[in-house]
N, CA, C and O atoms as a GROMACS GRO file, in nm:
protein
  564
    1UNK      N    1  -9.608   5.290 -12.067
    1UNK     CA    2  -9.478   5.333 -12.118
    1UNK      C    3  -9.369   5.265 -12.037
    1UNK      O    4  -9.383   5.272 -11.915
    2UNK      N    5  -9.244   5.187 -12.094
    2UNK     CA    6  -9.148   5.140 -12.064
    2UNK      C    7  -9.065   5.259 -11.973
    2UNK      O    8  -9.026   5.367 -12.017
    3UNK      N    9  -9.048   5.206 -11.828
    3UNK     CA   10  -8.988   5.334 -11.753
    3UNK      C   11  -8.857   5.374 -11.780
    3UNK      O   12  -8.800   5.475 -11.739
    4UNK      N   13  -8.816   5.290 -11.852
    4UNK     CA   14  -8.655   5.320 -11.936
    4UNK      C   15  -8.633   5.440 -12.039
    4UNK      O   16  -8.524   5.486 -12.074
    5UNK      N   17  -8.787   5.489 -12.088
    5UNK     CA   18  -8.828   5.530 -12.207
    5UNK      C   19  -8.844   5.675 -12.147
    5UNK      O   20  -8.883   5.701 -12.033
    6UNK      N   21  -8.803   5.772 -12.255
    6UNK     CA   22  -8.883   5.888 -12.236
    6UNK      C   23  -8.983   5.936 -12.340
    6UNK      O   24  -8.953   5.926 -12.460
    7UNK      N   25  -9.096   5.985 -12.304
    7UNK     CA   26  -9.227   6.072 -12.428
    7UNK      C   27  -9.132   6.127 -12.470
    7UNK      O   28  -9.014   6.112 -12.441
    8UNK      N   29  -9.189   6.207 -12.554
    8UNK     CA   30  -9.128   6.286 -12.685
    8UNK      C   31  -9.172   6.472 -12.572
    8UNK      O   32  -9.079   6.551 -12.583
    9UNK      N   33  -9.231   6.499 -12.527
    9UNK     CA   34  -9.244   6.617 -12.461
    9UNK      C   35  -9.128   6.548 -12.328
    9UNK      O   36  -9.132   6.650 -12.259
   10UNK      N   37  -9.062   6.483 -12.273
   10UNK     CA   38  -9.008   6.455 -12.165
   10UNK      C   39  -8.896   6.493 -12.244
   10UNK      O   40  -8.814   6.573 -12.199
   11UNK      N   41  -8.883   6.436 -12.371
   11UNK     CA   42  -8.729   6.488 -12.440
   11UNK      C   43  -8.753   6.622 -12.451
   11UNK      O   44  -8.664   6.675 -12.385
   12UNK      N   45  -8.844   6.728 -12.510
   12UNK     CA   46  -8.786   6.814 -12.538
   12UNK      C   47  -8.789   6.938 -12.441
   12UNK      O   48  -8.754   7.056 -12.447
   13UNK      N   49  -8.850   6.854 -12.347
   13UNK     CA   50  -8.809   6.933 -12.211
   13UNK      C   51  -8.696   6.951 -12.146
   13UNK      O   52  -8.646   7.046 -12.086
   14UNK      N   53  -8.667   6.844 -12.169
   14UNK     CA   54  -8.499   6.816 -12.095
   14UNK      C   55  -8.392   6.816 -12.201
   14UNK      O   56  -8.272   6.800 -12.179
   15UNK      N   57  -8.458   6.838 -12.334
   15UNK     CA   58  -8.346   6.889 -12.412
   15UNK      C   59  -8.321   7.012 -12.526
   15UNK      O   60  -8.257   7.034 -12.629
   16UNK      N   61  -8.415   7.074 -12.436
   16UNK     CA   62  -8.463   7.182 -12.482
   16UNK      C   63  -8.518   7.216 -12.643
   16UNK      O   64  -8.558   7.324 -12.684
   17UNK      N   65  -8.508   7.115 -12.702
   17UNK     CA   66  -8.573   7.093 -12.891
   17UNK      C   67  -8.688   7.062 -12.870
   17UNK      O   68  -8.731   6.984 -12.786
   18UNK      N   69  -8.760   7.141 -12.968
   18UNK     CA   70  -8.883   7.127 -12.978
   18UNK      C   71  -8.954   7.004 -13.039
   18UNK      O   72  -8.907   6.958 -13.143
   19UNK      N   73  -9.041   6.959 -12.993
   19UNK     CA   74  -9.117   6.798 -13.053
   19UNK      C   75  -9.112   6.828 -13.191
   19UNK      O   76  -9.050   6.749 -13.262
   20UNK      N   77  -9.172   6.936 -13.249
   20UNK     CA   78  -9.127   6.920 -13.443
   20UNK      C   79  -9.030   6.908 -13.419
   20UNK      O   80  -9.014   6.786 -13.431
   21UNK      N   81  -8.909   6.964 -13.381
   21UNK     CA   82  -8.781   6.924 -13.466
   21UNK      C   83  -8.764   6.820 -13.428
   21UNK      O   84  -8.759   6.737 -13.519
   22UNK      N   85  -8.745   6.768 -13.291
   22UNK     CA   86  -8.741   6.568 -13.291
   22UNK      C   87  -8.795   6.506 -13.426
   22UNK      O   88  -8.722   6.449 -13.506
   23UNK      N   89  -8.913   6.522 -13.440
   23UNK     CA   90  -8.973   6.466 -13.546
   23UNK      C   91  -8.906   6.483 -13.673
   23UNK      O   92  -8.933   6.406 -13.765
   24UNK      N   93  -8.817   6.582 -13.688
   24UNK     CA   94  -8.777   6.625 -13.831
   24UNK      C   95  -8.636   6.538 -13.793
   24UNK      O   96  -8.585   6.491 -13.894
   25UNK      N   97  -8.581   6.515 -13.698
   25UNK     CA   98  -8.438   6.467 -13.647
   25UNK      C   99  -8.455   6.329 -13.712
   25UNK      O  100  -8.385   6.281 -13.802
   26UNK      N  101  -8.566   6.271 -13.646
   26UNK     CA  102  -8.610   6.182 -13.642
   26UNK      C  103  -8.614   6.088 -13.835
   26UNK      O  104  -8.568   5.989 -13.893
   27UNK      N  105  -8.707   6.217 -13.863
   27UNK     CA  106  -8.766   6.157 -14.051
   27UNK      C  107  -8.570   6.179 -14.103
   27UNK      O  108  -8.534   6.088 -14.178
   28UNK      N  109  -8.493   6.252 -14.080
   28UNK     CA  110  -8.348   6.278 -14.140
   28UNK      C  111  -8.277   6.154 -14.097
   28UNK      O  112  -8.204   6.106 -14.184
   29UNK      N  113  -8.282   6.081 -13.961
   29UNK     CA  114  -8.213   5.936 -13.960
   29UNK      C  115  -8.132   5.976 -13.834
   29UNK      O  116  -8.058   5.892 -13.782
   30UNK      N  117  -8.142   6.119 -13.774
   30UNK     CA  118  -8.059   6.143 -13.672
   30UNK      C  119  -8.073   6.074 -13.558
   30UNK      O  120  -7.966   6.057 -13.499
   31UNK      N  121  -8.135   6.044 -13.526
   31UNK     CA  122  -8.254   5.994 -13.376
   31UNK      C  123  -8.274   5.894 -13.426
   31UNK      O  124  -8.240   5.873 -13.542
   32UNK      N  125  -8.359   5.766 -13.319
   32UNK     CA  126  -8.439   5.695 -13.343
   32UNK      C  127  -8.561   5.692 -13.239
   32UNK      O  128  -8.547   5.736 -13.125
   33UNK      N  129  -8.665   5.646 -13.280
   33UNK     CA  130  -8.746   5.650 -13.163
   33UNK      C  131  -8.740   5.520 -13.131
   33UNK      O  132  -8.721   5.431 -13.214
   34UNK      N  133  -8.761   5.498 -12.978
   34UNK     CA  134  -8.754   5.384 -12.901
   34UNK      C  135  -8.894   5.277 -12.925
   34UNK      O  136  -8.883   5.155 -12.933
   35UNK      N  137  -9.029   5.355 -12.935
   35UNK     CA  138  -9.148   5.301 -13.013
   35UNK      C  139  -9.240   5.461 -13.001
   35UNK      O  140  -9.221   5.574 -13.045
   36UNK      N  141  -9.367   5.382 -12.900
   36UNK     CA  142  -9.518   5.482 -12.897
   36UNK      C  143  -9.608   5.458 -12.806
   36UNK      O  144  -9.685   5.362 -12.820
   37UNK      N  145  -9.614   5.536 -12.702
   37UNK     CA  146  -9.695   5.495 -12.582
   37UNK      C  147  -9.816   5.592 -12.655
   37UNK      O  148  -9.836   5.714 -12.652
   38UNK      N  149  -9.897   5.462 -12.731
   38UNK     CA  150 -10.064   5.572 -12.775
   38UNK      C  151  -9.988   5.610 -12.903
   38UNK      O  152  -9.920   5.546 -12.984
   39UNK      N  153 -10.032   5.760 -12.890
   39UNK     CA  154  -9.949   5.768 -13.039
   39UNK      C  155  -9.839   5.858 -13.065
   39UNK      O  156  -9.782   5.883 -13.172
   40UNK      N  157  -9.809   5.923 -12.895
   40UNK     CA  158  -9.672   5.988 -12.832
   40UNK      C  159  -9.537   5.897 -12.884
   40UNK      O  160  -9.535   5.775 -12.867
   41UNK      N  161  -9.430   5.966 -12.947
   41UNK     CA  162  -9.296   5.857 -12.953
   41UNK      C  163  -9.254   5.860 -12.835
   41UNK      O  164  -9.298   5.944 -12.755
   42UNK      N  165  -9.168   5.778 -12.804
   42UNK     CA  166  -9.085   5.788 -12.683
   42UNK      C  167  -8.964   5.778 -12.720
   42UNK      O  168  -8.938   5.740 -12.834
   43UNK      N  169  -8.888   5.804 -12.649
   43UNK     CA  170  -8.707   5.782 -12.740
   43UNK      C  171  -8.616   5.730 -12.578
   43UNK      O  172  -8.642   5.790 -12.474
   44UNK      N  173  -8.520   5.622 -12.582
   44UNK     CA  174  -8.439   5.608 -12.488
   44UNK      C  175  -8.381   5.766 -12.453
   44UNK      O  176  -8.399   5.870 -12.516
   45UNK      N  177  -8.304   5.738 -12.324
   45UNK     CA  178  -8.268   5.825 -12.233
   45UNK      C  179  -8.110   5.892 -12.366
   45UNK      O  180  -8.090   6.003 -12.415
   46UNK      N  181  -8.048   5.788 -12.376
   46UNK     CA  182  -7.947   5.841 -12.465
   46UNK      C  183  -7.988   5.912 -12.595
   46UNK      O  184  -7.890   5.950 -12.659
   47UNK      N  185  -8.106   5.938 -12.649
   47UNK     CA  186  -8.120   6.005 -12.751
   47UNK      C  187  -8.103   6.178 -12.713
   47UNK      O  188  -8.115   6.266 -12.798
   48UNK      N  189  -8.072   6.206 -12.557
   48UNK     CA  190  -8.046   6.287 -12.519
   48UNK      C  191  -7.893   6.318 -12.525
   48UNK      O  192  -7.888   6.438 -12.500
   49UNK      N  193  -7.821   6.292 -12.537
   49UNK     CA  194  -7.653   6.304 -12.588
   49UNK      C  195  -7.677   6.304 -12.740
   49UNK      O  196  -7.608   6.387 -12.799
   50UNK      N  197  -7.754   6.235 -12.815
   50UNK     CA  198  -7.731   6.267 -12.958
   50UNK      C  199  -7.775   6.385 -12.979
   50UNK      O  200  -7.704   6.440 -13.064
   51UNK      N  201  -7.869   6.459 -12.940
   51UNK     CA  202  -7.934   6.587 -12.956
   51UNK      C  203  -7.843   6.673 -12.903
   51UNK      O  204  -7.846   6.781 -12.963
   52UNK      N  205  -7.775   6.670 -12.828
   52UNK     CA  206  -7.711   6.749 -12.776
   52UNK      C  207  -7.569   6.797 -12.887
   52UNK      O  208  -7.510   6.900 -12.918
   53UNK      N  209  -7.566   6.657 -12.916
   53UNK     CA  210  -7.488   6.680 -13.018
   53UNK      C  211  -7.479   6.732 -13.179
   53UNK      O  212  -7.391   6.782 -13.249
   54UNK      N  213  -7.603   6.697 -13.197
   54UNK     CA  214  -7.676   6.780 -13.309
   54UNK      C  215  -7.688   6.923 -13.277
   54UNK      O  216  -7.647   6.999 -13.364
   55UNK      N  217  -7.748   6.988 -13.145
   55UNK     CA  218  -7.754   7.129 -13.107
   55UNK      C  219  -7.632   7.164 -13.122
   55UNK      O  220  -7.628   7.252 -13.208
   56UNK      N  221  -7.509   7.134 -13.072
   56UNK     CA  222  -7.411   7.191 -13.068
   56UNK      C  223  -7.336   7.247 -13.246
   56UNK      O  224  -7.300   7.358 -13.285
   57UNK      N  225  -7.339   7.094 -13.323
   57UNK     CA  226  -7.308   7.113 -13.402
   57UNK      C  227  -7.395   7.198 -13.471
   57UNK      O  228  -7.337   7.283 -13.540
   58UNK      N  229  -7.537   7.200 -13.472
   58UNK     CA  230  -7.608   7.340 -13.568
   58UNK      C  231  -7.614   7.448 -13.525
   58UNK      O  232  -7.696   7.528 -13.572
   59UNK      N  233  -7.519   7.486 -13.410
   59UNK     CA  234  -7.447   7.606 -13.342
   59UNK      C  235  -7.321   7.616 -13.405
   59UNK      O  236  -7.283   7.733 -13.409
   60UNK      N  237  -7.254   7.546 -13.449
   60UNK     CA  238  -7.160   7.588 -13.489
   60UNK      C  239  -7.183   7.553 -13.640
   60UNK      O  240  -7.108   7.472 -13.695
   61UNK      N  241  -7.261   7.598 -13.690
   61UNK     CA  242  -7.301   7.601 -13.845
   61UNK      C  243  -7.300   7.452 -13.934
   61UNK      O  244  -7.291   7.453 -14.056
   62UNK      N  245  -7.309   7.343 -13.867
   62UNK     CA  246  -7.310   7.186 -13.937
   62UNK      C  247  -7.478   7.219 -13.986
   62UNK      O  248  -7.574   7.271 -13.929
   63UNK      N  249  -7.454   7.158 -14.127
   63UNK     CA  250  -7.587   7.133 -14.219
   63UNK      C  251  -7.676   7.030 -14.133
   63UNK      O  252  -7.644   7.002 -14.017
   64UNK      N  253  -7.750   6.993 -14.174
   64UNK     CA  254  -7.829   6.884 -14.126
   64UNK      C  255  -7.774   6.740 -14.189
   64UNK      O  256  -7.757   6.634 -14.129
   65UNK      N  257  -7.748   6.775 -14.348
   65UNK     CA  258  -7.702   6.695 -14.389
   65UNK      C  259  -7.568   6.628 -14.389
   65UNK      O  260  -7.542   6.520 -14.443
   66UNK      N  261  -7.456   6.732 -14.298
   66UNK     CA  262  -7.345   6.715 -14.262
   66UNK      C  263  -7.366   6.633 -14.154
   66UNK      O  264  -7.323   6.518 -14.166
   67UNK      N  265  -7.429   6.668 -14.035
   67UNK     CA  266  -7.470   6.591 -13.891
   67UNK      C  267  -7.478   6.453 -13.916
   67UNK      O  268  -7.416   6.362 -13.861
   68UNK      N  269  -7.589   6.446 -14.035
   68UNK     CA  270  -7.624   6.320 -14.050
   68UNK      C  271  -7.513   6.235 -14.110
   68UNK      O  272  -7.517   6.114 -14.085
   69UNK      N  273  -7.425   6.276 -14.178
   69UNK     CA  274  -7.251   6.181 -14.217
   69UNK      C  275  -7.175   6.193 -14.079
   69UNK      O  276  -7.122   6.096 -14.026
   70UNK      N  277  -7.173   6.300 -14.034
   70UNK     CA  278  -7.112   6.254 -13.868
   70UNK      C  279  -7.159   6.162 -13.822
   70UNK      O  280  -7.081   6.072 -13.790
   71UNK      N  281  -7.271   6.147 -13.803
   71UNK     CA  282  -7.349   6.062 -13.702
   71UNK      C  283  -7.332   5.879 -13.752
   71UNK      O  284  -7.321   5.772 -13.691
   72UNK      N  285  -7.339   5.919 -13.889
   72UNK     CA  286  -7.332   5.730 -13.915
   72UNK      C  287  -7.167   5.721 -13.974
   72UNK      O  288  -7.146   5.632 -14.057
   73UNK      N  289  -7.046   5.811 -13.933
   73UNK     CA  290  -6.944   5.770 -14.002
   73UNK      C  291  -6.857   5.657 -13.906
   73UNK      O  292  -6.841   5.647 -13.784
   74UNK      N  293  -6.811   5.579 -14.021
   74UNK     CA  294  -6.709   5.471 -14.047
   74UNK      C  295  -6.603   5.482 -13.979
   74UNK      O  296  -6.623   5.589 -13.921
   75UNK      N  297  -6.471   5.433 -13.937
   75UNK     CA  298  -6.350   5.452 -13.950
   75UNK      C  299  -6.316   5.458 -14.067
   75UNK      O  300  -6.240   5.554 -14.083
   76UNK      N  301  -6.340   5.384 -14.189
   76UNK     CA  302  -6.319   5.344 -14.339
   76UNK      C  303  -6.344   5.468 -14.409
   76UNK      O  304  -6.270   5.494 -14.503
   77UNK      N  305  -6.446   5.557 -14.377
   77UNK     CA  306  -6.496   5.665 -14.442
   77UNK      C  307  -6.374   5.777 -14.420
   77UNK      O  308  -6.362   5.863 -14.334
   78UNK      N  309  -6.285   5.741 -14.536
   78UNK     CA  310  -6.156   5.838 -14.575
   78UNK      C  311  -6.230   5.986 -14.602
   78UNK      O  312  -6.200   6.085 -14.535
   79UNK      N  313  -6.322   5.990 -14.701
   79UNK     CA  314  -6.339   6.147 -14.734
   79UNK      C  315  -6.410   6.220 -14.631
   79UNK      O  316  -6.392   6.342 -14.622
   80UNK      N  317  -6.498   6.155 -14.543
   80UNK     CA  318  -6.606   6.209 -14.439
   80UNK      C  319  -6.467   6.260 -14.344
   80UNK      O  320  -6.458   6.382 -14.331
   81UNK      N  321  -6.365   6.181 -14.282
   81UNK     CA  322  -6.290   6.152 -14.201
   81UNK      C  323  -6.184   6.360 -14.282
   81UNK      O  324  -6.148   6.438 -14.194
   82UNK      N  325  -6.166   6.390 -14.397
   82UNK     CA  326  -6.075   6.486 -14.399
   82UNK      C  327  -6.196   6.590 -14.419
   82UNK      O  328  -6.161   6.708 -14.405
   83UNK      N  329  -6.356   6.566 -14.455
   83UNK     CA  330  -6.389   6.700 -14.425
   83UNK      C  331  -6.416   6.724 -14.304
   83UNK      O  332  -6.375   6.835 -14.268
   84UNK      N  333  -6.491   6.641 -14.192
   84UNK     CA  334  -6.400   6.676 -14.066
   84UNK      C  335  -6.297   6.775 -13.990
   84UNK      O  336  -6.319   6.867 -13.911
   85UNK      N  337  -6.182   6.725 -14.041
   85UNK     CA  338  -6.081   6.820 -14.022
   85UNK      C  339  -6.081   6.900 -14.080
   85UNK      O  340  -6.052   7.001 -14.015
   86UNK      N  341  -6.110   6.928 -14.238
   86UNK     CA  342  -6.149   7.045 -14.300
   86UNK      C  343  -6.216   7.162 -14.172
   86UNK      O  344  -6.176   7.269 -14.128
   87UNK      N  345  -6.337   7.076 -14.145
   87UNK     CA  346  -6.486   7.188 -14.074
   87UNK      C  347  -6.382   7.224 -13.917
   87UNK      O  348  -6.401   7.339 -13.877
   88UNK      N  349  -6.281   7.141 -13.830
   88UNK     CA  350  -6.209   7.160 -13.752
   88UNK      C  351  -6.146   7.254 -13.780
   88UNK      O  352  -6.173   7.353 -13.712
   89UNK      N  353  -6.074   7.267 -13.850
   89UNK     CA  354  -5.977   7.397 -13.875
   89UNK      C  355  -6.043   7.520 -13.925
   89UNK      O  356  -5.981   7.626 -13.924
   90UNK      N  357  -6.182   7.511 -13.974
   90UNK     CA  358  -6.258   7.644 -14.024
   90UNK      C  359  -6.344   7.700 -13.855
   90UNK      O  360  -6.387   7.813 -13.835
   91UNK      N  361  -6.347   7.586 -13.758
   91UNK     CA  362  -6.386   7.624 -13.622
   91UNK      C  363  -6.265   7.638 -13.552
   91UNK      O  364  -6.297   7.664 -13.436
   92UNK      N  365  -6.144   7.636 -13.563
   92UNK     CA  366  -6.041   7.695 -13.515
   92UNK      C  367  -6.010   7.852 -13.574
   92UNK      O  368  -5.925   7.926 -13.525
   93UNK      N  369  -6.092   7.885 -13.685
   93UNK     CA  370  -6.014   7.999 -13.721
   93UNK      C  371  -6.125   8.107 -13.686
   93UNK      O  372  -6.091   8.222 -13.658
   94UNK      N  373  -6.293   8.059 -13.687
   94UNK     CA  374  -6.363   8.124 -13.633
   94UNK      C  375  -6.377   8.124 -13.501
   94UNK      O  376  -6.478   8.188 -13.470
   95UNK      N  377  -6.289   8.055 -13.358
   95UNK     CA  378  -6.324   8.074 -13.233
   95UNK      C  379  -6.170   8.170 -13.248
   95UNK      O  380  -6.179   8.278 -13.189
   96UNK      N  381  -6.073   8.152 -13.298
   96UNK     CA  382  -5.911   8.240 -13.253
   96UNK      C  383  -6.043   8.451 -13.340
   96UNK      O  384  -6.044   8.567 -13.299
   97UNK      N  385  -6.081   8.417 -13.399
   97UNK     CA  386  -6.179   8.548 -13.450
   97UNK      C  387  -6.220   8.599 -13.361
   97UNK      O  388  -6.173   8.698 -13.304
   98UNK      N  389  -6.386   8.491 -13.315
   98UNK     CA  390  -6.421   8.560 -13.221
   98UNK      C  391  -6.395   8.577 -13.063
   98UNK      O  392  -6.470   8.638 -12.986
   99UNK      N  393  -6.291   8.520 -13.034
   99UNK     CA  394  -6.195   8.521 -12.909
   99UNK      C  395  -6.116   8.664 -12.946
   99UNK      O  396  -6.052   8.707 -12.850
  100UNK      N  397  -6.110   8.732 -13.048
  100UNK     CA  398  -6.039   8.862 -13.055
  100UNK      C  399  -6.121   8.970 -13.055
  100UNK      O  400  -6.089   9.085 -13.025
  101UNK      N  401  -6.257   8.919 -13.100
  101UNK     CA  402  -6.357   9.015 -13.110
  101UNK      C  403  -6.402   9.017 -12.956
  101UNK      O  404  -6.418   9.136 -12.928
  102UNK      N  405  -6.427   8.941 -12.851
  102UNK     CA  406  -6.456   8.933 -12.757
  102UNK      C  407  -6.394   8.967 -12.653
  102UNK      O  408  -6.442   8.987 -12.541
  103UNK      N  409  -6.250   8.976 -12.698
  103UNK     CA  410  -6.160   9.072 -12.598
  103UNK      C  411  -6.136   9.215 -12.620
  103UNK      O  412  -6.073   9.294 -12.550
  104UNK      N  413  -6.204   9.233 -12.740
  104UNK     CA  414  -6.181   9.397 -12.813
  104UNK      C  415  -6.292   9.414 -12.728
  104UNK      O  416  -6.264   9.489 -12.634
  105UNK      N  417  -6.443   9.358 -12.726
  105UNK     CA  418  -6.536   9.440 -12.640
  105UNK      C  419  -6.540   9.425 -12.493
  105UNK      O  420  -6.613   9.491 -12.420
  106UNK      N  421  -6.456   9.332 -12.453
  106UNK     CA  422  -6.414   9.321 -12.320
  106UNK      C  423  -6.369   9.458 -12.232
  106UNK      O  424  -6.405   9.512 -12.127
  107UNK      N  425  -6.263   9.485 -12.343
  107UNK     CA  426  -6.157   9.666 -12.296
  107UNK      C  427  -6.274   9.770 -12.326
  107UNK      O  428  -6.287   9.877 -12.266
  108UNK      N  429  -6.368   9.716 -12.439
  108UNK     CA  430  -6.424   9.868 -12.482
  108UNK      C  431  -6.550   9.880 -12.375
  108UNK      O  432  -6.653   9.944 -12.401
  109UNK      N  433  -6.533   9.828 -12.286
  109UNK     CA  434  -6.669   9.774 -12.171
  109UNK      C  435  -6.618   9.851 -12.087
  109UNK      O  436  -6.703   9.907 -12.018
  110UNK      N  437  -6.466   9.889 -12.054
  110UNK     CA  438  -6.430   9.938 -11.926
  110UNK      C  439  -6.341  10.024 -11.987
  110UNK      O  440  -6.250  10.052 -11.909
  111UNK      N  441  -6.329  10.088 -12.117
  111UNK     CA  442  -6.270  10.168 -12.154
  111UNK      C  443  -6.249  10.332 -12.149
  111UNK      O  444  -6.367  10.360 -12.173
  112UNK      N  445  -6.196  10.435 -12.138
  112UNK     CA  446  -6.241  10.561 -12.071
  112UNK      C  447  -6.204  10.659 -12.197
  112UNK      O  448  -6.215  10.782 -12.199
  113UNK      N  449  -6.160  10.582 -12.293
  113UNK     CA  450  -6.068  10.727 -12.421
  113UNK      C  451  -6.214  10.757 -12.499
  113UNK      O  452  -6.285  10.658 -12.520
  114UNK      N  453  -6.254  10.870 -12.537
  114UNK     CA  454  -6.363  10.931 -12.579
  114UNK      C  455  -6.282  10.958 -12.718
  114UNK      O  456  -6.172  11.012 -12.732
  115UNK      N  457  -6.372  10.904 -12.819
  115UNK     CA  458  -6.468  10.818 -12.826
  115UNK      C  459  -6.402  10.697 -12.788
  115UNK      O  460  -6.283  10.716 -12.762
  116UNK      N  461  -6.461  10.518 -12.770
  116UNK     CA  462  -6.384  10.470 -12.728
  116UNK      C  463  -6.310  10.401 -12.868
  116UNK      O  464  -6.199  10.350 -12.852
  117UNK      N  465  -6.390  10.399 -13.047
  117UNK     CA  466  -6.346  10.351 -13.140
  117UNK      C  467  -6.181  10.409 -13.195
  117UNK      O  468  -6.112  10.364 -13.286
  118UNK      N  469  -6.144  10.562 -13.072
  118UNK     CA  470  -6.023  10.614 -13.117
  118UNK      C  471  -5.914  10.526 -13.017
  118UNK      O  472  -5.798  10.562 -13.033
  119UNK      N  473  -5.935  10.413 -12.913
  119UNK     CA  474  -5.861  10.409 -12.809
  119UNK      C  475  -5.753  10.321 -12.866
  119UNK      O  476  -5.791  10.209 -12.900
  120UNK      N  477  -5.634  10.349 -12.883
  120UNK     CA  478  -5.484  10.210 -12.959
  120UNK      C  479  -5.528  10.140 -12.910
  120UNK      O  480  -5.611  10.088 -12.985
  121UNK      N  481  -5.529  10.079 -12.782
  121UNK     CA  482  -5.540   9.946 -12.731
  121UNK      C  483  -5.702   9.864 -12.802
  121UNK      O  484  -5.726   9.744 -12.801
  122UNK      N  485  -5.794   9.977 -12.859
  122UNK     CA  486  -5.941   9.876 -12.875
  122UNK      C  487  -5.889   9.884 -13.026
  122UNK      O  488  -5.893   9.767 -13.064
  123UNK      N  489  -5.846   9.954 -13.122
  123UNK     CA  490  -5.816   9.975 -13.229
  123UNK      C  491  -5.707   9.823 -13.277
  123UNK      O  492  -5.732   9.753 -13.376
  124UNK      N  493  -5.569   9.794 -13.165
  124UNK     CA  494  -5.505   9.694 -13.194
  124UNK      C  495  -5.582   9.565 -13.173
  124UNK      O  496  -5.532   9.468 -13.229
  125UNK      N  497  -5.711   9.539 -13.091
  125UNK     CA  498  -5.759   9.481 -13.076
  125UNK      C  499  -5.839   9.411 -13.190
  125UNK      O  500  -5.838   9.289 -13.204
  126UNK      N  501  -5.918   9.508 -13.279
  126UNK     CA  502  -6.010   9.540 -13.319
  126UNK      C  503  -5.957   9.497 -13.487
  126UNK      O  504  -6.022   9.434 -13.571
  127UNK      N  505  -5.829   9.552 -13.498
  127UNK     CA  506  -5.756   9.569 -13.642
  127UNK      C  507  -5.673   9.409 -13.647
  127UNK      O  508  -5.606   9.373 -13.744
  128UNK      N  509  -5.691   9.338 -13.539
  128UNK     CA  510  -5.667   9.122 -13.547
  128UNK      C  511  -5.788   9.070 -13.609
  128UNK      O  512  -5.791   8.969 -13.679
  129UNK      N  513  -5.893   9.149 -13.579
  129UNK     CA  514  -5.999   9.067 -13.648
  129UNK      C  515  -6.037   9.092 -13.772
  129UNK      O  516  -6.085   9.200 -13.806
  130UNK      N  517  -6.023   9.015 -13.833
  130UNK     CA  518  -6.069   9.016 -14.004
  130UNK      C  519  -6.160   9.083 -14.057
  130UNK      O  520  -6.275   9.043 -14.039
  131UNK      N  521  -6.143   9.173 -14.118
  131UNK     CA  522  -6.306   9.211 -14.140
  131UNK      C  523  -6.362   9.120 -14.303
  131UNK      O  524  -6.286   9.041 -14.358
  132UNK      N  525  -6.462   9.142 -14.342
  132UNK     CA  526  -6.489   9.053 -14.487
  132UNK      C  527  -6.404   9.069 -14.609
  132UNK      O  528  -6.331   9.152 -14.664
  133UNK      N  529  -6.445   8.957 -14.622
  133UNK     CA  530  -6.315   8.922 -14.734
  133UNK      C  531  -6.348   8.984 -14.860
  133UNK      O  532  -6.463   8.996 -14.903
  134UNK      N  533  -6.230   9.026 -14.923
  134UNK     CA  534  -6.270   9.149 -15.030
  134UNK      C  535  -6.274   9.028 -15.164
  134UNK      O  536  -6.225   8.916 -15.167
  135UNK      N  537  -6.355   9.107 -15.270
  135UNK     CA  538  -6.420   9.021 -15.386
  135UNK      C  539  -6.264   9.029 -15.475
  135UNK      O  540  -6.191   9.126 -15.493
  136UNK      N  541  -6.252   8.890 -15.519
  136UNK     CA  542  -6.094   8.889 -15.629
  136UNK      C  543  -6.141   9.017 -15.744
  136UNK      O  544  -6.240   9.043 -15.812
  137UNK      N  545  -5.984   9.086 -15.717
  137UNK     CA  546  -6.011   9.206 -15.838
  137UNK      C  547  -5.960   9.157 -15.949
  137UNK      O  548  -5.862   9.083 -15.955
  138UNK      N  549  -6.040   9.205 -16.060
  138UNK     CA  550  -5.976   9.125 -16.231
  138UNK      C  551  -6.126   9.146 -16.279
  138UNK      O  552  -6.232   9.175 -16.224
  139UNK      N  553  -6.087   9.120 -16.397
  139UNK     CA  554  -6.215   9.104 -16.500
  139UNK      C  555  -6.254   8.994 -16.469
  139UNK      O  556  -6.184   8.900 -16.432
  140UNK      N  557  -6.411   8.997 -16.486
  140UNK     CA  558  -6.498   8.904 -16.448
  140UNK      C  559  -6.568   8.857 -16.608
  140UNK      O  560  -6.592   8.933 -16.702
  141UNK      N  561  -6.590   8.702 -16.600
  141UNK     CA  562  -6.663   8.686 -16.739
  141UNK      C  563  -6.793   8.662 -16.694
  141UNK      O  564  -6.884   8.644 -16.775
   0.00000   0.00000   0.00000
């Protein structure tokens, strides 16, 4: 094995993904493998920043098939380039969410009003965050 190279268990040790999913990263176009020591892949050291970047993004809800237009986009690629910002501003509105939800259970952690769901301060907290979005009222065909 090329000492430049890492096995495919060296990646998903150190990048915490499991060898199937490399392999599935891999068959989708995300990854490449570097070759095959035997019949182990090996992948350069940087296929560790792309994964990372794939984890992150399928933490924050990116398709597989979205990742994969991130990963090979253009400057030229006008429409890839505004859903982008589209998916930016739908992760701006779900971290300002759960940044409100996370400070509502912050107070209700050290809170003393019995019960604590009656306390104003967890209530004003609590009444910023959105709850689900109600179904359009009207006749339906």
């Amino acid at each position: 094995m090329d000492a430049s190279t890492l096995d495919i268990a060296e990646v998903a040790q150190l990048s915490g993904v499991a060898p199937s999913a490399l392999r599935f990263y891999e068959k989708k176009g995300l990854i490449e493998a570097a070759g095959r020591n035997g019949l182990r892949r090996t992948y350069h050291p940087d296929a560790l920043e792309r994964l990372a970047l794939i984890t992150c993004a399928r933490s924050a809800g990116f398709s597989i098939a979205e990742i994969g237009r991130v990963v090979s986009a253009a400057p030229s690629d006008v429409d890839l380039r505004a859903r982008m910002a589209t998916k930016a501003r739908e992760l701006d509105e779900q971290i300002g969410q759960l940044t409100r939800l996370r400070d509502s259970l912050r107070h209700a952690a050290v809170c003393d009003h019995e019960p604590i769901v009656d306390c104003p301060e967890f209530k004003r907290a609590v009444g910023n965050v959105p709850g689900p979005r109600a179904a359009p009222s009207g006749p339906t065909t």
